[in-house]
FIMAR-343856 format. One line per 5 residues: their letters; for each residue x, y, z of N, C-alpha, C. Coordinates in Angstrom, 1 decimal, always signed. Last residue first. Layout:
a = X,Y,Z,X,Y,Z,X,Y,Z | ... $
***
This chain:
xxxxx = +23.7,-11.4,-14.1,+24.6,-11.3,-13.2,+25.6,-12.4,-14.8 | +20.6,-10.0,-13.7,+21.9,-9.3,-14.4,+23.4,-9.6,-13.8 | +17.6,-10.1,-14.6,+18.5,-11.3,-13.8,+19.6,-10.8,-14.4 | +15.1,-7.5,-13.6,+15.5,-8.9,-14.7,+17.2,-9.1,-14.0 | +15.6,-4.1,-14.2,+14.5,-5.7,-13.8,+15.1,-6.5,-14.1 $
xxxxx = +17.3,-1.9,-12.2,+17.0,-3.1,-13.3,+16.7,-4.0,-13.4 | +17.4,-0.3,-10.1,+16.3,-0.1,-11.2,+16.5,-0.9,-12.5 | +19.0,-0.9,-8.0,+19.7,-0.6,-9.1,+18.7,-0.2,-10.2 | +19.2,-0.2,-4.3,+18.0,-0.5,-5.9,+18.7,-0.2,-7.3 | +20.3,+1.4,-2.6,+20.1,-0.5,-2.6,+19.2,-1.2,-3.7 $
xxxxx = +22.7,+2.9,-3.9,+21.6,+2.6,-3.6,+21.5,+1.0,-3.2 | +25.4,+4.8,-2.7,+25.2,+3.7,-3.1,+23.6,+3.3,-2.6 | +25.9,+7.3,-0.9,+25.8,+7.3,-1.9,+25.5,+5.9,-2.6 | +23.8,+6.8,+2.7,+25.4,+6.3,+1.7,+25.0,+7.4,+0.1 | +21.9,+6.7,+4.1,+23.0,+7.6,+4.3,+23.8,+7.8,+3.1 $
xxxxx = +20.8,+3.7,+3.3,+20.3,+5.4,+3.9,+20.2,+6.8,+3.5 | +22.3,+1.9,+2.9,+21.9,+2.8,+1.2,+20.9,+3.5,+1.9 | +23.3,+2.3,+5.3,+24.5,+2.7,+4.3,+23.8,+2.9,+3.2 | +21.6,+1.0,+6.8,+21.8,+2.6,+6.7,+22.6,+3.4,+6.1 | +22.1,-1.8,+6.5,+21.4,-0.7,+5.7,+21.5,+0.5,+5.6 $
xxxxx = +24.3,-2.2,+8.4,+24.7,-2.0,+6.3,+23.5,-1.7,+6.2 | +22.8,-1.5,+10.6,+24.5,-0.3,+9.7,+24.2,-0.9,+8.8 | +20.9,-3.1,+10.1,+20.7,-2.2,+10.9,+21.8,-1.2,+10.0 | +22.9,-5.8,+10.3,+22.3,-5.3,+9.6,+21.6,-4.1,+9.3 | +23.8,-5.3,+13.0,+24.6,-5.2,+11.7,+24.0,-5.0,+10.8 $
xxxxx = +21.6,-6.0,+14.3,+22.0,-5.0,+14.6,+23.0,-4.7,+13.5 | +21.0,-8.5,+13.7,+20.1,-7.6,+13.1,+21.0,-6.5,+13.2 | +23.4,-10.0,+14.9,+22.8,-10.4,+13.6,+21.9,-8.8,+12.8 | +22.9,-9.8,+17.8,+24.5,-9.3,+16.8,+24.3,-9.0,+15.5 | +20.9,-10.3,+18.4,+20.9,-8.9,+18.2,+22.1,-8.7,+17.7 $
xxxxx = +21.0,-13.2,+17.3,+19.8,-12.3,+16.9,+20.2,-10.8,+17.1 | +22.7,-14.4,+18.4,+23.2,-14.2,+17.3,+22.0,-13.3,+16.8 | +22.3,-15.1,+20.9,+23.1,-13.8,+20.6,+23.2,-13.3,+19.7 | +20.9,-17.7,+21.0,+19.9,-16.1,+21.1,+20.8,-15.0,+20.7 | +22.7,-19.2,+21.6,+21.8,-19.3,+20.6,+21.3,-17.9,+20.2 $
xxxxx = +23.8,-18.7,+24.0,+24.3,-18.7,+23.3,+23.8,-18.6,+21.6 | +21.6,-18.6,+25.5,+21.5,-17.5,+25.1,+22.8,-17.6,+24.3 | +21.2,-21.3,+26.6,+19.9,-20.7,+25.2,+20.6,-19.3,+24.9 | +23.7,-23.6,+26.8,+23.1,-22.2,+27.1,+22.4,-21.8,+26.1 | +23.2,-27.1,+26.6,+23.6,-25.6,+25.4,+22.8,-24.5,+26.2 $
xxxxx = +23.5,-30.3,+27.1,+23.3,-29.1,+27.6,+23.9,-27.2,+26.9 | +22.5,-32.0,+24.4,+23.2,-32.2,+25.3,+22.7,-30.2,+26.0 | +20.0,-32.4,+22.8,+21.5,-33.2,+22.9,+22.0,-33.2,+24.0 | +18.3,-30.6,+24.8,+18.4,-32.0,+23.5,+19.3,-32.7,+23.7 | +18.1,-28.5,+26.1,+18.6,-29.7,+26.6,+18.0,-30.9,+25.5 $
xxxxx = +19.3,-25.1,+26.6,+18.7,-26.4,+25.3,+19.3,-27.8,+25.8 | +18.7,-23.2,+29.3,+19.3,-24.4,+28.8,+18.6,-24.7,+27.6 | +19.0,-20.3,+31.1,+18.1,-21.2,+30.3,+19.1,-21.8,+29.5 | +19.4,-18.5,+33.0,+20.3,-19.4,+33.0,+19.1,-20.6,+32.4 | +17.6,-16.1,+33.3,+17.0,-17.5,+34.4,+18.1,-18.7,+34.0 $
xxxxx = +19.6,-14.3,+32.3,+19.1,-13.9,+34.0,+18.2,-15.5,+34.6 | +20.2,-15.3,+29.8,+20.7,-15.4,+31.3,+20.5,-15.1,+32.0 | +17.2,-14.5,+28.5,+17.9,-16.2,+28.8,+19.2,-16.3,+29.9 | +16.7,-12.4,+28.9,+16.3,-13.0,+29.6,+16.8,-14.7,+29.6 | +19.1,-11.0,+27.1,+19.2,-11.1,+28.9,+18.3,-11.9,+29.5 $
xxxxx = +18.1,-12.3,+24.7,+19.7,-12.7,+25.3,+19.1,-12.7,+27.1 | +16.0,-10.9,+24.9,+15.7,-12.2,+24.6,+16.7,-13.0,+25.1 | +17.0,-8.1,+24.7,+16.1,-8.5,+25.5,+15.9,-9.8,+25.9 | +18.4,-8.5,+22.4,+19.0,-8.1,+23.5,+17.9,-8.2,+24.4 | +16.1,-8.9,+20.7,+17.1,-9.6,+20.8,+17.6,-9.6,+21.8 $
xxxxx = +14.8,-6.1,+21.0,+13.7,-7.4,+21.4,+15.1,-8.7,+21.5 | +16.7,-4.8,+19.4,+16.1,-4.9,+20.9,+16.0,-5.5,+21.6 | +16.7,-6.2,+17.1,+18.3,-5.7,+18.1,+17.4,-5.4,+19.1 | +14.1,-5.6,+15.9,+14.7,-6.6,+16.5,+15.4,-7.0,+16.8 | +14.6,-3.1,+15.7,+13.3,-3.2,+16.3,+13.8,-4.8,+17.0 $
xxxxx = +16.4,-2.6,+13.7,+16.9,-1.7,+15.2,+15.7,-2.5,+15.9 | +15.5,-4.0,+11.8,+16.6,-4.3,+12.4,+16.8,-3.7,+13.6 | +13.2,-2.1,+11.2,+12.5,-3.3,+11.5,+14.1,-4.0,+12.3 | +14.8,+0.3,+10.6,+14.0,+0.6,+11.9,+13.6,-0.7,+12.4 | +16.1,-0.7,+8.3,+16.8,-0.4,+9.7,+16.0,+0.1,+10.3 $
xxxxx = +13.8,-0.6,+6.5,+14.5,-1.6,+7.0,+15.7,-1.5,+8.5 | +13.1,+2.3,+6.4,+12.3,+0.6,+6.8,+12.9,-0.2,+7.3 | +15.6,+2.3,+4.8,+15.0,+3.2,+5.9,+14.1,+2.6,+7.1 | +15.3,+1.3,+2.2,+16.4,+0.6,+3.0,+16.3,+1.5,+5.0 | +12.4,+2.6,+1.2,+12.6,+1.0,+1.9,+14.2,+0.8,+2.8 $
xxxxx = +13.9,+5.2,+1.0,+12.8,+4.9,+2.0,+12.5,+3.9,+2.4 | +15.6,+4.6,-0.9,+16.5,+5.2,+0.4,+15.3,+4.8,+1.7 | +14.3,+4.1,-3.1,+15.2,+3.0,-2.2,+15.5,+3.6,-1.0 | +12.4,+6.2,-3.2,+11.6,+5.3,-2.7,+13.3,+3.7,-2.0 | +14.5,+8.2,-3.8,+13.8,+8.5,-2.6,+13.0,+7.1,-2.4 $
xxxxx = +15.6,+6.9,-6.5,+16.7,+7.1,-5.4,+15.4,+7.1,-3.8 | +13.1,+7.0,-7.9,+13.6,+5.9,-7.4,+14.5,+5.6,-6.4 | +12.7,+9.6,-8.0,+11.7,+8.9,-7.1,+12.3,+7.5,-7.6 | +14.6,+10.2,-9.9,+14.9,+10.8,-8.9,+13.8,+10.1,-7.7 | +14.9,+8.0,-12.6,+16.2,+8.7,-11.4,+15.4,+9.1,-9.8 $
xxxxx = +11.3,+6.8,-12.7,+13.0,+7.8,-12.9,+13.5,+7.6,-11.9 | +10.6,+3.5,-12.5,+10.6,+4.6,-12.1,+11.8,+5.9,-13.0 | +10.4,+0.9,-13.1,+9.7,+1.7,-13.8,+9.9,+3.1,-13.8 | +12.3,-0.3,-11.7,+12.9,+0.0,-13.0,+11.5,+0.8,-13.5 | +11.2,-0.4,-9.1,+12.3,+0.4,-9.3,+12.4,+0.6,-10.6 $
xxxxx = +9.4,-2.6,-10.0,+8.9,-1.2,-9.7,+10.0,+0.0,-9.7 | +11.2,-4.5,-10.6,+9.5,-4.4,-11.0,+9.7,-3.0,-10.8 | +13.0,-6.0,-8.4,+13.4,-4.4,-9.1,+12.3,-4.4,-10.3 | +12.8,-7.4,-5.0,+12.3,-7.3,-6.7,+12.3,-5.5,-7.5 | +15.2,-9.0,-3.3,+14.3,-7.4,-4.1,+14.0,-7.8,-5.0 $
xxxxx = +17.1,-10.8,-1.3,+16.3,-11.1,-2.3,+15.6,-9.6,-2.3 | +20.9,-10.1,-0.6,+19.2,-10.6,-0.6,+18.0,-10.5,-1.5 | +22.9,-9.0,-1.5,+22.9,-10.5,-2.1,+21.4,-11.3,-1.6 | +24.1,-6.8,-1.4,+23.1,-6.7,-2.3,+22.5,-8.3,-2.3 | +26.2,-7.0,+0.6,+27.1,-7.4,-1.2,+25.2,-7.3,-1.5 $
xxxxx = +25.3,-6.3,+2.9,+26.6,-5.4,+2.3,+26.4,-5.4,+0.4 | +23.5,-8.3,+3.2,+22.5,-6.9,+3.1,+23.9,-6.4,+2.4 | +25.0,-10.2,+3.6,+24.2,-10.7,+2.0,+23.6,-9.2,+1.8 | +26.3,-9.7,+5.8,+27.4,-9.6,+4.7,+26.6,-9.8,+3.4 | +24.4,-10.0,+7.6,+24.3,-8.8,+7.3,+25.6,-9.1,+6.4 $
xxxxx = +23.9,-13.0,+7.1,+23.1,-11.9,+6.8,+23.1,-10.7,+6.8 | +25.6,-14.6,+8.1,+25.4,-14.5,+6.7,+25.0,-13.6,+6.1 | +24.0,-15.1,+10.9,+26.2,-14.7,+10.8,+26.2,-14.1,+9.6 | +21.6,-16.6,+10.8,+22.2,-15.1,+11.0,+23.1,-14.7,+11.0 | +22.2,-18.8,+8.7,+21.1,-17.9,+8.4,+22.0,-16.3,+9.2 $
xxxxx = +24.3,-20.2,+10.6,+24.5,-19.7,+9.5,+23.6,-18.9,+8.9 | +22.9,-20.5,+12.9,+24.0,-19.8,+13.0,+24.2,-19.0,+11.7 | +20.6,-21.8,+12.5,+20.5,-20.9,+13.1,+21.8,-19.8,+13.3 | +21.7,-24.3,+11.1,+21.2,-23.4,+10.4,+20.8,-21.7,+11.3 | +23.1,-25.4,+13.9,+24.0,-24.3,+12.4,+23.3,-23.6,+11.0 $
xxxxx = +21.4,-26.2,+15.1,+21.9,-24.5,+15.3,+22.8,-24.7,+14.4 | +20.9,-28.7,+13.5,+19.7,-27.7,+13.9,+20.6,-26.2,+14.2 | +23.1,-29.6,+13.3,+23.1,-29.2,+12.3,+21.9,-28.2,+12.7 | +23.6,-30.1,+16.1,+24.4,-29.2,+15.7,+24.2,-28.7,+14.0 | +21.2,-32.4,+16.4,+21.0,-31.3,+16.8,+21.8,-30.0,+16.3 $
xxxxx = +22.9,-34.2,+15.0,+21.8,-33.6,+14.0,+21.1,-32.3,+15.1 | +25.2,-35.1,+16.4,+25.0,-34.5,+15.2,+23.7,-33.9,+14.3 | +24.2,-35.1,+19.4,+24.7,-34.6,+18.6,+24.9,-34.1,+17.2 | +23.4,-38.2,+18.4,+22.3,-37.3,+18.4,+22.6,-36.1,+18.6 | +24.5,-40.2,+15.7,+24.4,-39.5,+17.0,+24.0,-38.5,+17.5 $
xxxxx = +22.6,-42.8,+14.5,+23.3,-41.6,+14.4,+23.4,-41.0,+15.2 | +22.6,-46.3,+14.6,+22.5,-45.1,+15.4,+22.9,-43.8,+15.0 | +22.8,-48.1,+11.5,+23.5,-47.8,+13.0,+22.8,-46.3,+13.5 | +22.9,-49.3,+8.9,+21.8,-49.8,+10.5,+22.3,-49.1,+11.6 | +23.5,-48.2,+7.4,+24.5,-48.8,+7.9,+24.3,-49.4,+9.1 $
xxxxx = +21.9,-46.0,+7.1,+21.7,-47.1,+6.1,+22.7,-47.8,+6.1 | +22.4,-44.3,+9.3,+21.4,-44.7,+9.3,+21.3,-46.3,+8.2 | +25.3,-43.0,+8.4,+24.8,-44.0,+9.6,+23.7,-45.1,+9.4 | +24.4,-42.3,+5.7,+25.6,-43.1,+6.4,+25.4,-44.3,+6.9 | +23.0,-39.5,+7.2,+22.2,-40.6,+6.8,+23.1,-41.9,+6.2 $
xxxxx = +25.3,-38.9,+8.8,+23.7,-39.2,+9.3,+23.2,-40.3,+8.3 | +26.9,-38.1,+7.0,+27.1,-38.6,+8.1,+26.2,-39.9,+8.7 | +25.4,-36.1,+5.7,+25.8,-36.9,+4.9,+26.2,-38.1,+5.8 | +24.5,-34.1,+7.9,+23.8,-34.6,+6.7,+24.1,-36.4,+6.1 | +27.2,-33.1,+8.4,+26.4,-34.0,+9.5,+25.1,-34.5,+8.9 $
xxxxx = +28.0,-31.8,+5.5,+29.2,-33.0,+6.4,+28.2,-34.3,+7.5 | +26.4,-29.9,+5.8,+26.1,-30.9,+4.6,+27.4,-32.1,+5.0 | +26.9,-28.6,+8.0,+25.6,-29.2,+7.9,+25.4,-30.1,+6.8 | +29.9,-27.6,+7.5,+29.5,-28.8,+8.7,+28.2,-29.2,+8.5 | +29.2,-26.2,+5.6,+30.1,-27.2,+5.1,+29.5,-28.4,+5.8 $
xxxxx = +27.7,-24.2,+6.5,+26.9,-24.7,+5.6,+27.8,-26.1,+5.1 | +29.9,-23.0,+8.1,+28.7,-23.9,+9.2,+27.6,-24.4,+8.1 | +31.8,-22.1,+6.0,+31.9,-22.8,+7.0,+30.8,-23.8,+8.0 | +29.4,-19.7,+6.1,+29.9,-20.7,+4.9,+30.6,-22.1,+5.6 | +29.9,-18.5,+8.9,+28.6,-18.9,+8.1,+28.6,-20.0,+6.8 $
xxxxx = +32.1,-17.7,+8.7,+31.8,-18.7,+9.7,+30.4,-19.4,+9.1 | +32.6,-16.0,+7.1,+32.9,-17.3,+6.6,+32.9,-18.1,+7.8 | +30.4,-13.9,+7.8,+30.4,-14.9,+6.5,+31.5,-16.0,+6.7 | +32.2,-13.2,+10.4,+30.9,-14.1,+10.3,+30.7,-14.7,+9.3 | +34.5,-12.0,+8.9,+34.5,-13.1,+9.8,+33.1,-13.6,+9.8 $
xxxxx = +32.8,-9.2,+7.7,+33.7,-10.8,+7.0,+33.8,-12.1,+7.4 | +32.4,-8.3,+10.1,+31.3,-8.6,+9.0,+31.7,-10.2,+7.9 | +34.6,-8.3,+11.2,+33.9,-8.6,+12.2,+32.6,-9.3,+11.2 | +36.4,-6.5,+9.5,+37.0,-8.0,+10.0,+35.5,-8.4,+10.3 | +34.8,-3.9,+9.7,+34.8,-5.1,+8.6,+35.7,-6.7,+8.6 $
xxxxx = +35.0,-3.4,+11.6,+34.3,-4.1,+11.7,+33.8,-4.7,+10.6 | +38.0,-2.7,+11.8,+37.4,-4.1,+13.0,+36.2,-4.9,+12.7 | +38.0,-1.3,+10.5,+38.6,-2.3,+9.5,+38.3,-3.2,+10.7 | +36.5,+1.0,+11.8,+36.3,+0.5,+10.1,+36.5,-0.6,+10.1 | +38.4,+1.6,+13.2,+37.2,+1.2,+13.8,+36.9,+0.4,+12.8 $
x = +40.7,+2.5,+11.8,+40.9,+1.4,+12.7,+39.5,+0.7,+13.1 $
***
């Protein structure tokens, strides 16, 4: 049950994240439209493209750490054997959830201080900053688990083959 919540939960962001890459190339296109139509663009729209990169980047991110879909260079992994390659992936994906856990903190940190002083983005229009900010320790902190999965897991995060195999 837990499982499948929080693979709803992992899933769901990706395609909120895809989704908020649609809206940015939608308020893109819009904009400039506008613009060569002599007219005003609205200033709404290019601020919501500003946090939809902020949305999309973090929502995206721990489903790109799940499916391998971030960037490694496999150089060094492929030089290796079997068995100090399994120990050196297990040791970077290790790294890596300590630097996630590091910034789920500081995130949650960053959240509460933006509501304890009830901080505002006042561009466009009025936007709670911590609405913004949540997505940092939601964001890392997932990430955080799908690494600890080529931790823990049987599945590495290093396949040891160089070069472009898709």
């Amino acid at each position: 049950m837990l499982t499948k919540l929080y693979q709803t939960l992992l899933y769901g962001m990706a395609v909120i994240s895809g989704l908020t890459l649609v809206w940015i190339m939608i308020s893109v296109v819009v904009s400039v439209l506008m613009r060569n139509l002599g007219l005003q663009p609205f200033a709404w729209l290019f601020t919501s493209a500003e946090y939809g990169l902020l949305y999309m980047t973090m929502l995206g991110a721990p489903w790109l750490v799940r499916e391998k879909g971030h960037v490694h260079i496999e150089l060094l992994t492929a030089a290796l054997p079997q068995q100090p390659r399994e120990v050196l992936s297990r040791l970077v994906a290790a790294t890596c959830v300590l630097v996630c856990a590091i910034l789920t903190w500081k995130g949650v940190d960053l959240v509460m201080t933006n509501f304890e002083r009830g901080d505002y983005d006042t561009r466009a229009y009025y936007y709670p900053r911590w609405l913004l900010t949540i997505a940092f320790p939601l964001s890392f902190g997932l990430m955080a688990i799908e690494f600890s999965r080529f931790v823990f897991g049987e599945e590495l995060m290093h396949s040891g083959e160089a070069g472009i195999h898709e």
